[in-house]
KOLKEMI-636646 format. One record per atom (N, C-alpha, C): x, y, z; residue number from 1. Coordinates in pm, whole numbers. Layout:
// KOLKEMI-636646
+--------+--------+--------+-----+
!     px !     py !     pz ! num !
+--------+--------+--------+-----+
!      X !      Y !      Z ! NUM !
...
+--------+--------+--------+-----+
//
This chain:
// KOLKEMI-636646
+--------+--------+--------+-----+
!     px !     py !     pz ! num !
+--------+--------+--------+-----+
!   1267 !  -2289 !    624 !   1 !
!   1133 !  -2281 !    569 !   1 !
!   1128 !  -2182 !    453 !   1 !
!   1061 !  -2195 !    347 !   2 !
!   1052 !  -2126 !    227 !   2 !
!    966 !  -2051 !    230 !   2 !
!    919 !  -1905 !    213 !   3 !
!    868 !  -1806 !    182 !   3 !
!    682 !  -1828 !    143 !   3 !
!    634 !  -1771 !    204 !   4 !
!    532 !  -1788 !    143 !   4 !
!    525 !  -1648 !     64 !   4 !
!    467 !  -1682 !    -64 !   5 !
!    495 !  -1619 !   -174 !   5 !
!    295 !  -1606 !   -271 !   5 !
!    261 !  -1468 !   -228 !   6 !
!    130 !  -1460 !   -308 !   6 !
!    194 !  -1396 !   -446 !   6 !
!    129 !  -1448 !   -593 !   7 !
!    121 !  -1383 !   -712 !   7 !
!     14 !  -1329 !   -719 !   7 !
!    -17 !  -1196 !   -782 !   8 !
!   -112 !  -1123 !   -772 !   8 !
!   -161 !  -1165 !   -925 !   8 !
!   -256 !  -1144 !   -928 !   9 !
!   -356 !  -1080 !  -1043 !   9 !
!   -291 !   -983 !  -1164 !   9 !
!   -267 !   -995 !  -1240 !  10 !
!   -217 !   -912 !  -1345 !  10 !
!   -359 !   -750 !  -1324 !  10 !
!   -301 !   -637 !  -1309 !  11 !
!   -345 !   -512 !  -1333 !  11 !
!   -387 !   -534 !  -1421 !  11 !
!   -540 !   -432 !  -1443 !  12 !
!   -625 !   -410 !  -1579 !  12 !
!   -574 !   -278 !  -1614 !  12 !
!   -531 !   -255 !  -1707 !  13 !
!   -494 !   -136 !  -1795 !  13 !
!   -611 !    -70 !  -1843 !  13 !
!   -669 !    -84 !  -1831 !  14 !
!   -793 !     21 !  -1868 !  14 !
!   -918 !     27 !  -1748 !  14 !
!   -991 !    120 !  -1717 !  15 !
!  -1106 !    116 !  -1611 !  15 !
!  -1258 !    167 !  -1644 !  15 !
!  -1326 !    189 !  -1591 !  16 !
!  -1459 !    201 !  -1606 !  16 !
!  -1485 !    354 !  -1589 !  16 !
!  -1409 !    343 !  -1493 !  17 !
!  -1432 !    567 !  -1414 !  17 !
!  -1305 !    617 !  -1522 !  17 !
!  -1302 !    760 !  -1561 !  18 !
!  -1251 !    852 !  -1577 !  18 !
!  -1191 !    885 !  -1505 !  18 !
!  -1040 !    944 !  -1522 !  19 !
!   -955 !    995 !  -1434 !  19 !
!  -1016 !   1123 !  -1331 !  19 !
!  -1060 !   1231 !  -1486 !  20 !
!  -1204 !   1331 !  -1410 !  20 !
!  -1276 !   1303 !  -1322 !  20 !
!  -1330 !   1218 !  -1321 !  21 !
!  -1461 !   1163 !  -1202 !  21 !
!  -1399 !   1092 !  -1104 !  21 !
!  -1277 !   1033 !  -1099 !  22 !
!  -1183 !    992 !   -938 !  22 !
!  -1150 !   1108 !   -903 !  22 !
!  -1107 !   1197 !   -942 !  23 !
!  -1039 !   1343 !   -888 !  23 !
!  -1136 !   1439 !   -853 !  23 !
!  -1275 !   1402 !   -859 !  24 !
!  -1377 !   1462 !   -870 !  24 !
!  -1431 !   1426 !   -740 !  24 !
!  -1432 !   1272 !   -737 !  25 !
!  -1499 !   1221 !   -615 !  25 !
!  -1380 !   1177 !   -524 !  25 !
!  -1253 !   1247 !   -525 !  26 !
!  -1143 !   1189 !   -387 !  26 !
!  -1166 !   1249 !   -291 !  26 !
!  -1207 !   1203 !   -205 !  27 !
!  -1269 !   1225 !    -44 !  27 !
!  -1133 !   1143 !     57 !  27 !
!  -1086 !   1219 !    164 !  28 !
!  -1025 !   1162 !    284 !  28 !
!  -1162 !   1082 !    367 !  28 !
!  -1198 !    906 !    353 !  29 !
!  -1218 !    871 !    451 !  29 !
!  -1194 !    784 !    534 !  29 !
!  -1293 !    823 !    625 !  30 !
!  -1210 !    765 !    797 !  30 !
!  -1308 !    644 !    860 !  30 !
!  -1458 !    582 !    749 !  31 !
!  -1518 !    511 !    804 !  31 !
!  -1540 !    389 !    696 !  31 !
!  -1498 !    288 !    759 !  32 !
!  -1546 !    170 !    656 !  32 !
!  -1636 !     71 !    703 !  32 !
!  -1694 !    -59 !    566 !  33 !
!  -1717 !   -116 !    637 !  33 !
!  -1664 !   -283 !    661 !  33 !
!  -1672 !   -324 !    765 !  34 !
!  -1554 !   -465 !    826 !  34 !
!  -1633 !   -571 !    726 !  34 !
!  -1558 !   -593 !    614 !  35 !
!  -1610 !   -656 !    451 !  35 !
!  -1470 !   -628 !    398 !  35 !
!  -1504 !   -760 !    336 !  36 !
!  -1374 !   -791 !    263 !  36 !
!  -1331 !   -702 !    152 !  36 !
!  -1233 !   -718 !     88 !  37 !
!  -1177 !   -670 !    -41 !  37 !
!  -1116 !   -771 !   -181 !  37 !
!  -1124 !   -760 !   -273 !  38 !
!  -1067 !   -874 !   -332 !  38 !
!   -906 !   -870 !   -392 !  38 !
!   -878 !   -950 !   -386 !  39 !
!   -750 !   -961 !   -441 !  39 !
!   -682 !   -920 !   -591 !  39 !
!   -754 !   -903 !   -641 !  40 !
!   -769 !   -825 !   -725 !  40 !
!   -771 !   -735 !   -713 !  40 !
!   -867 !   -612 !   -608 !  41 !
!   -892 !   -521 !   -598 !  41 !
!   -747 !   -476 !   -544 !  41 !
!   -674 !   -548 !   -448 !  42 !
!   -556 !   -507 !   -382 !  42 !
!   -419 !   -547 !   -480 !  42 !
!   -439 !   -633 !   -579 !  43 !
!   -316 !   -564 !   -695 !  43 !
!   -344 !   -467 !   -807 !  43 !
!   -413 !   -385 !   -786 !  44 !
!   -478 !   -298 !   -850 !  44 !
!   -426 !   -202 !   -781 !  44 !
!   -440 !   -170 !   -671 !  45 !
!   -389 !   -106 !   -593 !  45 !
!   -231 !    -66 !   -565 !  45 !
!   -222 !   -186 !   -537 !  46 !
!    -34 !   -211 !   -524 !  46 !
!     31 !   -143 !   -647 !  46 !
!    -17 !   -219 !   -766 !  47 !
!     59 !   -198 !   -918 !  47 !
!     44 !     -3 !   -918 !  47 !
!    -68 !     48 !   -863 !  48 !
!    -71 !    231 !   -914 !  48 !
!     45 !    250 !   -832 !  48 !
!     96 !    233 !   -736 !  49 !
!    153 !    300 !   -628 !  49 !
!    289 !    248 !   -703 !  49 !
!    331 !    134 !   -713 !  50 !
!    477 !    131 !   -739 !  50 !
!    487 !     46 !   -866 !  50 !
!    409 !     -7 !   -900 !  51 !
!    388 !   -128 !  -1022 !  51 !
!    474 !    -66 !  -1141 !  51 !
!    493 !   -202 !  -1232 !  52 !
!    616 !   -146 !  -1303 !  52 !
!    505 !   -148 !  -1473 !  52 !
!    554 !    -54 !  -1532 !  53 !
!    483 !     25 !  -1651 !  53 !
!    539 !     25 !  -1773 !  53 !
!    653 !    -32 !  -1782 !  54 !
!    754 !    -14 !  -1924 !  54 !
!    849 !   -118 !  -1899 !  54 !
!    886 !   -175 !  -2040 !  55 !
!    994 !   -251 !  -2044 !  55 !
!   1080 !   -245 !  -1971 !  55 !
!   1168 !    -95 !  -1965 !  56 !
!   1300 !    -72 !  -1882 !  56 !
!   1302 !    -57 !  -1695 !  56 !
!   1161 !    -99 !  -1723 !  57 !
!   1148 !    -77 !  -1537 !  57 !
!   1078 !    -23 !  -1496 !  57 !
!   1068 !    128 !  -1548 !  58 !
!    982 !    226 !  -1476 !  58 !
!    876 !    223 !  -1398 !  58 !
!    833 !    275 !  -1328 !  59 !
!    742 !    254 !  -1258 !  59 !
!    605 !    344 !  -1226 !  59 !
!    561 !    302 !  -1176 !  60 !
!    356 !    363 !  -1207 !  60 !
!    376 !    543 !  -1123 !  60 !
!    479 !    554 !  -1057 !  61 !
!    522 !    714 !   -975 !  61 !
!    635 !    729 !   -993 !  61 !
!    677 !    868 !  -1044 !  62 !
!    822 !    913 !  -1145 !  62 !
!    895 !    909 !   -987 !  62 !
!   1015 !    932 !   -986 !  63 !
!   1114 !    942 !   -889 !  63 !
!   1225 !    979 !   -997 !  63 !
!   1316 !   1023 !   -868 !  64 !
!   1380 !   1093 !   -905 !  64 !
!   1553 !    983 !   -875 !  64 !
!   1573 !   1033 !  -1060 !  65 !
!   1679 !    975 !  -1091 !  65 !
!   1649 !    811 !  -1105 !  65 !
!   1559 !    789 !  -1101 !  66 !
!   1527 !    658 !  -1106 !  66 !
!   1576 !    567 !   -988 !  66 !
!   1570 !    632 !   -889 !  67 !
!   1636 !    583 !   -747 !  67 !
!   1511 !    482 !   -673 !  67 !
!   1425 !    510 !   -701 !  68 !
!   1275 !    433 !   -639 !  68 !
!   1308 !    379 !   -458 !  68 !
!   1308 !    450 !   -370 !  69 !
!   1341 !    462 !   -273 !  69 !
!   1229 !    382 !   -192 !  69 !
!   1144 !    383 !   -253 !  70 !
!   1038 !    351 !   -165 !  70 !
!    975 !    225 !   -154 !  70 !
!    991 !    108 !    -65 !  71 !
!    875 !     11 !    -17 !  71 !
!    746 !    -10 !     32 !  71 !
!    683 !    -51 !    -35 !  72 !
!    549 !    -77 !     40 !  72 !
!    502 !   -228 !    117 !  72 !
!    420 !   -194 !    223 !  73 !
!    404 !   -328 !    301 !  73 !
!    254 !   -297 !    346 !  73 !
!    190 !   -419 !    330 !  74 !
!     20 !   -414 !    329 !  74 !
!     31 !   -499 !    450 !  74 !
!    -53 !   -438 !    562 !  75 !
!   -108 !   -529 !    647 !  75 !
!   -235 !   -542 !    615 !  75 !
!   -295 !   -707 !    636 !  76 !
!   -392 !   -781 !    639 !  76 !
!   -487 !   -786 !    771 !  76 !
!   -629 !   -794 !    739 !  77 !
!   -668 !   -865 !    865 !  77 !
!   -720 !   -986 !    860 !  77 !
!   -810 !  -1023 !    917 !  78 !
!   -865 !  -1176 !    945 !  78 !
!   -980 !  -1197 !    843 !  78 !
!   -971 !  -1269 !    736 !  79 !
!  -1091 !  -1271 !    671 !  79 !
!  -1141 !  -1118 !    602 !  79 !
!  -1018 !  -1046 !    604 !  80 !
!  -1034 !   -944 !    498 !  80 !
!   -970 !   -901 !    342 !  80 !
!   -904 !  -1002 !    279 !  81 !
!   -916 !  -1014 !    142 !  81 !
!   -900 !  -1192 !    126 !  81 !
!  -1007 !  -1138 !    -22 !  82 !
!  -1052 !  -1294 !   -102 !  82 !
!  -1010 !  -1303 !   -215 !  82 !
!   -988 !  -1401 !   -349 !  83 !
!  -1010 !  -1374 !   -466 !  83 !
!  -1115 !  -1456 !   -487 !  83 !
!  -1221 !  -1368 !   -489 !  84 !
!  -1318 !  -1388 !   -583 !  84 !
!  -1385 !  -1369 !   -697 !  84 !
!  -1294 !  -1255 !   -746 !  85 !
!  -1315 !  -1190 !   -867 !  85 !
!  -1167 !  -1295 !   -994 !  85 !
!  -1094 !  -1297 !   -953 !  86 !
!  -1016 !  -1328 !  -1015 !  86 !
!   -991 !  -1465 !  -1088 !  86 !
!   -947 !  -1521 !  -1162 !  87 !
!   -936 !  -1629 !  -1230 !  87 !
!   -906 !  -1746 !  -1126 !  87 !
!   -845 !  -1729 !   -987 !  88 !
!   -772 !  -1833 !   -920 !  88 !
!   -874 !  -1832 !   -878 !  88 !
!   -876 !  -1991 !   -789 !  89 !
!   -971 !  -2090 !   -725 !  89 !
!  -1001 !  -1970 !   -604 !  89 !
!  -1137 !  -1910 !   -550 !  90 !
!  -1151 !  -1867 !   -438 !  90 !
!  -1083 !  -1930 !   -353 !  90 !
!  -1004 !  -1809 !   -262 !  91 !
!   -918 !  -1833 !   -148 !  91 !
!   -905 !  -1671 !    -53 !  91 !
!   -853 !  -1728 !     75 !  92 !
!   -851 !  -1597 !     99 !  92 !
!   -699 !  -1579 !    183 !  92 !
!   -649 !  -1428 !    142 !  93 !
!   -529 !  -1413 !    209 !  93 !
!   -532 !  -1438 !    369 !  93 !
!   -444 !  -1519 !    377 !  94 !
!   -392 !  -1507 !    585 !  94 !
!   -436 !  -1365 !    639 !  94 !
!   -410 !  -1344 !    741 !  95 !
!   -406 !  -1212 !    801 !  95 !
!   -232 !  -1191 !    836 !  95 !
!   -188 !  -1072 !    819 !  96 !
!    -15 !  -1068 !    823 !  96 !
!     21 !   -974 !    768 !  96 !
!    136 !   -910 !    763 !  97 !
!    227 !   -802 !    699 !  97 !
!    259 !   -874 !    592 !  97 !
!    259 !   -792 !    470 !  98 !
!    307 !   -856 !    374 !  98 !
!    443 !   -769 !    300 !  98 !
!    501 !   -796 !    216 !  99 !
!    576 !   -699 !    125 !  99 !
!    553 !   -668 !     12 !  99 !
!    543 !   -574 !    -63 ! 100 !
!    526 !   -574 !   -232 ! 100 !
!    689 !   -620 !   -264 ! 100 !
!    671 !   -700 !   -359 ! 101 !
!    763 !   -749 !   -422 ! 101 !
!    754 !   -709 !   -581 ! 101 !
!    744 !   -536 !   -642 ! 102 !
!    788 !   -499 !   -722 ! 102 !
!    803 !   -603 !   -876 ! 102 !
!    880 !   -616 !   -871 ! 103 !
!    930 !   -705 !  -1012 ! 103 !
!    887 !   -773 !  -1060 ! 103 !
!    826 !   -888 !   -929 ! 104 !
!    689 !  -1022 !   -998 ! 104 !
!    568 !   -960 !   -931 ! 104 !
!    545 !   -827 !   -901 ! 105 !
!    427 !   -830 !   -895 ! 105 !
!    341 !   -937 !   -783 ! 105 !
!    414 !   -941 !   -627 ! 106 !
!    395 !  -1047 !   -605 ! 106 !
!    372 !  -1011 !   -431 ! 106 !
!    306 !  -1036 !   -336 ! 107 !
!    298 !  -1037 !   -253 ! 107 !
!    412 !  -1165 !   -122 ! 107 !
!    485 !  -1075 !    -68 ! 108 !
!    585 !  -1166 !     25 ! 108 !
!    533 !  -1187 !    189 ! 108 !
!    523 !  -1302 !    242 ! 109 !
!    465 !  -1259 !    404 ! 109 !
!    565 !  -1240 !    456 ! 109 !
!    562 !  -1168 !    570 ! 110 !
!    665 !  -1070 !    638 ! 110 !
!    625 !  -1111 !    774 ! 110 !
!    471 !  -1136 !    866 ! 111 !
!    459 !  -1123 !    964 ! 111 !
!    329 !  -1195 !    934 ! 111 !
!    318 !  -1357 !   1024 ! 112 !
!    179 !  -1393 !   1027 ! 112 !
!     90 !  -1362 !   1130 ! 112 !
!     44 !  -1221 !   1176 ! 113 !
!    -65 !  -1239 !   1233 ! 113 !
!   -121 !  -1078 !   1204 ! 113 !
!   -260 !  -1085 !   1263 ! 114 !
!   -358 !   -937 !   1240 ! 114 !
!   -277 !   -807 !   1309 ! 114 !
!   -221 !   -732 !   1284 ! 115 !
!   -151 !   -611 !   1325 ! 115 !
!   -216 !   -503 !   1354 ! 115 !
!   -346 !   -478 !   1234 ! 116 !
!   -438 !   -343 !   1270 ! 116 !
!   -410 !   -320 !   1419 ! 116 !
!   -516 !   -393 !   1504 ! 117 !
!   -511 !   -315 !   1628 ! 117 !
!   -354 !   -219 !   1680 ! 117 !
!   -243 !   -315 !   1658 ! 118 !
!   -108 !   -268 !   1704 ! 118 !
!    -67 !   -154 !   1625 ! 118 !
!   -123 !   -172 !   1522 ! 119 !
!    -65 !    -16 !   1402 ! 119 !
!   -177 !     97 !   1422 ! 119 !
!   -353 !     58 !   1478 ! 120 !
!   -415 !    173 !   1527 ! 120 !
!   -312 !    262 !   1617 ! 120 !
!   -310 !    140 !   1737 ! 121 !
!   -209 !    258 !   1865 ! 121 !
!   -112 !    302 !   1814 ! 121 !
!     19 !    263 !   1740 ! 122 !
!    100 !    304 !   1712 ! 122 !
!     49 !    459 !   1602 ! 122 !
!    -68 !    458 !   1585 ! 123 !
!    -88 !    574 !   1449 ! 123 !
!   -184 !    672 !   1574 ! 123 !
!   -141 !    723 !   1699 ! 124 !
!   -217 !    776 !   1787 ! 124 !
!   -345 !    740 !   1807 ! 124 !
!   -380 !    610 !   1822 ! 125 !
!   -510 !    546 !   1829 ! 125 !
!   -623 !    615 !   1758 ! 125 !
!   -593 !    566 !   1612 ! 126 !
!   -721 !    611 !   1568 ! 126 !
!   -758 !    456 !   1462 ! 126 !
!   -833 !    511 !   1548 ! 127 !
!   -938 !    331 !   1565 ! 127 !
!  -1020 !    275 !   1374 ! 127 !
!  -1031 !    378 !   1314 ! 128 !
!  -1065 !    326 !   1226 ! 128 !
!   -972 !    254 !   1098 ! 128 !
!   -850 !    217 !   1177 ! 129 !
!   -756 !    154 !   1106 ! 129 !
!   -766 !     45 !   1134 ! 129 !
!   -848 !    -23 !   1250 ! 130 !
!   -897 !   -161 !   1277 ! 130 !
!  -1028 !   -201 !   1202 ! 130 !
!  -1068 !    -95 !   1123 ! 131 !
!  -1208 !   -169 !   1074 ! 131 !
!  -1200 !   -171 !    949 ! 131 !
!  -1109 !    -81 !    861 ! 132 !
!  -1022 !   -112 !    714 ! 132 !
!  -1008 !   -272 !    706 ! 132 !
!  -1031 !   -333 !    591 ! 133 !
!   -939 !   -494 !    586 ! 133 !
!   -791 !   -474 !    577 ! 133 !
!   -753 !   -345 !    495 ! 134 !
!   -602 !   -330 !    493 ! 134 !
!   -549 !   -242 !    554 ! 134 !
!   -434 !   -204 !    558 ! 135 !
!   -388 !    -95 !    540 ! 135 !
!   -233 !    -95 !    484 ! 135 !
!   -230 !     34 !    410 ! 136 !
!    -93 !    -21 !    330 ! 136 !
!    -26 !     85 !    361 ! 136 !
!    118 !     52 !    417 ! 137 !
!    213 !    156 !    468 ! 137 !
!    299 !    180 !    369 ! 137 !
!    359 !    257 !    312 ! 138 !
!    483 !    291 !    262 ! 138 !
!    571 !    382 !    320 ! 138 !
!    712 !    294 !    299 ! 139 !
!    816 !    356 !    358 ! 139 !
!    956 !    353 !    278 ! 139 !
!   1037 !    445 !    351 ! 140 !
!   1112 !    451 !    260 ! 140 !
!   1261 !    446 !    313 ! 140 !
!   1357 !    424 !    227 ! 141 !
!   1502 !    393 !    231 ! 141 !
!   1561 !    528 !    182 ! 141 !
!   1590 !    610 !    277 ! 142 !
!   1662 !    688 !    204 ! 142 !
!   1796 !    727 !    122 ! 142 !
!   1869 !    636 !    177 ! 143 !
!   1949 !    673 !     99 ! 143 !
!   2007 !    585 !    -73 ! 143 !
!   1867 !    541 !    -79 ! 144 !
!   1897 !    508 !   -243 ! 144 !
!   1869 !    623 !   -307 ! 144 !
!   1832 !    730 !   -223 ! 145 !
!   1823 !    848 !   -290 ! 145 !
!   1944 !    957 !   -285 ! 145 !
!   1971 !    936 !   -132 ! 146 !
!   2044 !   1071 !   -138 ! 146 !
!   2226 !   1039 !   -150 ! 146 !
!   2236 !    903 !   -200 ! 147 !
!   2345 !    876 !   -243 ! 147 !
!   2381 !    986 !   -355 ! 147 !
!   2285 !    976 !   -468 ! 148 !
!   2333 !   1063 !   -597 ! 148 !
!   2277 !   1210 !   -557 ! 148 !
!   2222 !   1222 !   -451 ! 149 !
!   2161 !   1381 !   -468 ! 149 !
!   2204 !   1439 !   -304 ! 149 !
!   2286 !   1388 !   -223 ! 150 !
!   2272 !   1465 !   -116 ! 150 !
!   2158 !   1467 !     27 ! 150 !
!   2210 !   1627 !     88 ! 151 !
!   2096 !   1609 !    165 ! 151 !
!   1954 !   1623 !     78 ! 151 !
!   1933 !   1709 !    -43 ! 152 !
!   1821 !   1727 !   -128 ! 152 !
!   1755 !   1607 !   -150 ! 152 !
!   1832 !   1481 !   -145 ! 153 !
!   1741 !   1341 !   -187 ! 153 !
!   1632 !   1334 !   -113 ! 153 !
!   1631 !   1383 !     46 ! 154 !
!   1507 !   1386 !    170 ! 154 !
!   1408 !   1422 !     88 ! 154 !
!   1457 !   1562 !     -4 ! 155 !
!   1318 !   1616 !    -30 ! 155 !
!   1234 !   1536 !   -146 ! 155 !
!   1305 !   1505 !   -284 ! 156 !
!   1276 !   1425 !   -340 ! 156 !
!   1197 !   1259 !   -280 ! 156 !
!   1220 !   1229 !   -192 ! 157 !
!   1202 !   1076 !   -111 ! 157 !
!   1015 !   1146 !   -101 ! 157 !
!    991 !   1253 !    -24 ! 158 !
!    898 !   1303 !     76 ! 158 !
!    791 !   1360 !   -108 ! 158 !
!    840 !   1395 !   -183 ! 159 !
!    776 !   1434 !   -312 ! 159 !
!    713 !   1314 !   -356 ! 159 !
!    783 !   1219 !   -351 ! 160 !
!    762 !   1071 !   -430 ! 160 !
!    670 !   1000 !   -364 ! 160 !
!    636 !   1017 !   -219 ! 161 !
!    530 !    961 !   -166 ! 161 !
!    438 !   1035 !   -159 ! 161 !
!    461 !   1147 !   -170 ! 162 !
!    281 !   1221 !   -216 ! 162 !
!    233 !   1169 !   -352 ! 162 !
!    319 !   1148 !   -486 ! 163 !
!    297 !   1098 !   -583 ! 163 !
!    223 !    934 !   -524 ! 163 !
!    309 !    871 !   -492 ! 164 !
!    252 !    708 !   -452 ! 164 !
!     81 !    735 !   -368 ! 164 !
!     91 !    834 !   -318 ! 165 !
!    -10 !    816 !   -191 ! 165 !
!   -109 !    875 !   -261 ! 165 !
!   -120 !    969 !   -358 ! 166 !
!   -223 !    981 !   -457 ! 166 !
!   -269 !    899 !   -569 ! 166 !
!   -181 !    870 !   -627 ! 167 !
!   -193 !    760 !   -673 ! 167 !
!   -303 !    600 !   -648 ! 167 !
!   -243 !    605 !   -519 ! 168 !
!   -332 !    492 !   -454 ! 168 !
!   -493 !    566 !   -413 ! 168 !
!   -480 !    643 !   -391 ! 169 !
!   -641 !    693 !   -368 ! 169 !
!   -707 !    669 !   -481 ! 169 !
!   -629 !    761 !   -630 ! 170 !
!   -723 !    764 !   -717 ! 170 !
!   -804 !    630 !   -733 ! 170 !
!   -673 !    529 !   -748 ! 171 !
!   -728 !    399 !   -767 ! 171 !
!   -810 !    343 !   -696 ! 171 !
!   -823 !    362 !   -549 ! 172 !
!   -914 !    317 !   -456 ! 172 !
!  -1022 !    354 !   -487 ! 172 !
!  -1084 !    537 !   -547 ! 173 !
!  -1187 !    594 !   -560 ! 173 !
!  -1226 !    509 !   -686 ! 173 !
!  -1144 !    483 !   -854 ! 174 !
!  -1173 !    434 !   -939 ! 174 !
!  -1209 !    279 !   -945 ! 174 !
!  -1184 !    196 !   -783 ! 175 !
!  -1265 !     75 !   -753 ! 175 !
!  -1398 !    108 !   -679 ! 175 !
!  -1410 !    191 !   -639 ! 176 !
!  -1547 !    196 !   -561 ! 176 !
!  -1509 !    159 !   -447 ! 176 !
!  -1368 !    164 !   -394 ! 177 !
!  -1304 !    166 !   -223 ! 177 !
!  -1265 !    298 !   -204 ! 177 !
!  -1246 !    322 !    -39 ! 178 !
!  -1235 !    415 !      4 ! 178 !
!  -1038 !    416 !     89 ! 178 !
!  -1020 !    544 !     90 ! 179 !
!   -913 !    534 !    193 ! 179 !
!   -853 !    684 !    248 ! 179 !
!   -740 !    709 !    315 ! 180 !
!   -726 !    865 !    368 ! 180 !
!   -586 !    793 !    406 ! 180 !
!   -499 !    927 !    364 ! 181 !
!   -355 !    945 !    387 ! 181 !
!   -353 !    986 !    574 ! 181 !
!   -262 !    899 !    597 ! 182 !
!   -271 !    925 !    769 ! 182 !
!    -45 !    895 !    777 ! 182 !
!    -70 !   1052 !    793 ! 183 !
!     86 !   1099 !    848 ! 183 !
!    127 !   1074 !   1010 ! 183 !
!     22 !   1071 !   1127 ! 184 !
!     48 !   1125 !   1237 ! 184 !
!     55 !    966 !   1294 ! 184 !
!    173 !    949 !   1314 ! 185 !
!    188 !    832 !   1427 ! 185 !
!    362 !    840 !   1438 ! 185 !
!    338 !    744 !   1546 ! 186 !
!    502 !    724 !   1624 ! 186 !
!    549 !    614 !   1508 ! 186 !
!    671 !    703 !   1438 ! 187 !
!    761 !    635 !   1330 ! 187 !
!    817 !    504 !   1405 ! 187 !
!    882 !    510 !   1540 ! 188 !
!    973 !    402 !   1580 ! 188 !
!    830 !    266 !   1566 ! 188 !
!    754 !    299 !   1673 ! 189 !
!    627 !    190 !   1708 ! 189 !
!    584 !    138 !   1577 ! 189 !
!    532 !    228 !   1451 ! 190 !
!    495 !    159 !   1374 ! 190 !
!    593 !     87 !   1279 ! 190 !
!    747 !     58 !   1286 ! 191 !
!    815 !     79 !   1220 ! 191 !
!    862 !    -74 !   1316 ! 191 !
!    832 !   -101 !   1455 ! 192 !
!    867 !   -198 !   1506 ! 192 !
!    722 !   -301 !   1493 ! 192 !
!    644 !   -286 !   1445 ! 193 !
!    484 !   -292 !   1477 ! 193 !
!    520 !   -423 !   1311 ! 193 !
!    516 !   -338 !   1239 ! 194 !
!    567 !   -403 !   1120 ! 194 !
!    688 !   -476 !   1136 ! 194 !
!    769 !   -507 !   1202 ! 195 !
!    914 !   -543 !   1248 ! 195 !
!   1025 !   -521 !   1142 ! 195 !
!   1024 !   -434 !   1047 ! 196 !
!   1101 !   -344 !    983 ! 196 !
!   1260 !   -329 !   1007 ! 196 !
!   1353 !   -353 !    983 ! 197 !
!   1495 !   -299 !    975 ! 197 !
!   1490 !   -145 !   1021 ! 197 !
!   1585 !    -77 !   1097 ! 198 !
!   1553 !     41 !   1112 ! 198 !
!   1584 !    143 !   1021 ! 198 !
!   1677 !     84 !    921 ! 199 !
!   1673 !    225 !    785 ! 199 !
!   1564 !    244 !    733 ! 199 !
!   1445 !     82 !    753 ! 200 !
!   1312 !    153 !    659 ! 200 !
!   1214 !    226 !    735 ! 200 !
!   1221 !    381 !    690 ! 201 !
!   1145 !    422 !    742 ! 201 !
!    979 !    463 !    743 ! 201 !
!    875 !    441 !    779 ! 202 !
!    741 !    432 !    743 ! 202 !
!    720 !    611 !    706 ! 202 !
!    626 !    633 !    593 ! 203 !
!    604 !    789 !    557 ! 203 !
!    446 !    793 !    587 ! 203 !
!    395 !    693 !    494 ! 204 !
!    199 !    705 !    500 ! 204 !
!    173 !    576 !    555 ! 204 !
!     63 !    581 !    634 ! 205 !
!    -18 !    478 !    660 ! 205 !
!   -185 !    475 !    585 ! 205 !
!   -178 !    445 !    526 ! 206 !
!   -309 !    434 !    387 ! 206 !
!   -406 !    289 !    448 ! 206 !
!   -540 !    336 !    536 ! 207 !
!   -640 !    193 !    554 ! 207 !
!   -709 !    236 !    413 ! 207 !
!   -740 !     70 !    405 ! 208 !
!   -802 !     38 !    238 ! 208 !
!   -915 !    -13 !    248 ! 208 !
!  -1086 !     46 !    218 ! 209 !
!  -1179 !    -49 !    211 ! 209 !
!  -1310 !    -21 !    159 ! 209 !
!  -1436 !    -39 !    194 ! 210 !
!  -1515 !    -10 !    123 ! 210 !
!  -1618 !    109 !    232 ! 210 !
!  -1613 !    244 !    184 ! 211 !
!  -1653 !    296 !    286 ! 211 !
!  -1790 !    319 !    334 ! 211 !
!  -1776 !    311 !    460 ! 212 !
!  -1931 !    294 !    547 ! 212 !
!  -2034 !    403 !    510 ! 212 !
+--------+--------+--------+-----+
//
């Protein structure tokens, strides 16, 4: 069977808010409300965190040595993203794990069914990760890092996702969505939750939505 394969929305390069006024108004929150998001709104998203920015590759968060260690994977829920904003025929994403697929800019399914609830428990049951439409985990491979740098690559890996994980806020605040960096959960559970290889390891769990 062949891949199901979402293309995103080409990123808007320019926005409405000021960088000032997202950094102004970035709030950690923890309440949303169970309402969709658009597809658009979620390659908007994707592209700040790892999206590629220059001819030669680069990407939307510096890393180090150009090692880009890091994957991201969006879980879906049921009837929580649409494109309705976007040029394609209204439709709405499955509910499922997905992958960023970097290069085309492209959403990969990984896992067809609603996960929130299983990634709440796994994140010490905190429940408002079931009422997010998304939530987007990033994790990381370490040793595309610490091949050229050692044990020091850890630290670099753990730098690069504070970069990604801010990143994605600003952008969330500069859509008029909400979200909060959530460190505290069982790495193995959420890491099997997602059904993940075990070198990739999960760093942030980021719910994405419009807050309550």
């Amino acid at each position: 069977m062949g891949q199901t394969i979402i293309k995103l929305p080409s990123p808007q390069l320019k926005g409405k808010v000021s960088l000032e006024e997202t950094i102004l108004r970035r709030r950690s929150i923890r309440r949303y409300r169970r309402e969709p998001v658009d597809l658009s709104q979620l390659s908007q998203i994707l592209w700040s965190a790892q999206g590629i920015t220059g001819s030669r590759g680069f990407r939307a968060t510096p890393s180090a040595g150009a090692t880009y260690p890091l994957e991201i994977f969006v879980v879906v829920g049921t009837q929580a993203v649409t494109a309705t904003e976007s040029k394609q025929p209204a439709q709405e994403l499955k509910a499922g794990v997905y992958h960023y697929e970097v290069d085309s800019h492209s959403l990969i399914l990984h896992k067809a069914t609603d996960l929130r609830p299983d990634l709440a428990r796994a994140t010490l049951d905190q429940e408002f990760i079931i009422d997010a439409p998304v939530a987007i985990v990033i994790c990381a491979l370490y040793h595309r890092t610490s091949y050229r740098y050692g044990r020091r690559g850890e630290r670099y890996v753990h730098i690069e996702v504070g970069h990604a994980g801010e990143n994605i806020h600003l952008q969330a605040v500069a859509l008029g969505l909400a979200t909060v960096e959530v460190g505290a959960f069982r790495d193995e559970e959420v890491r099997e939750v997602l059904g993940l290889e075990e070198q990739i390891k999960p760093l942030y769990v980021m719910p994405v939505g419009k807050p309550a």
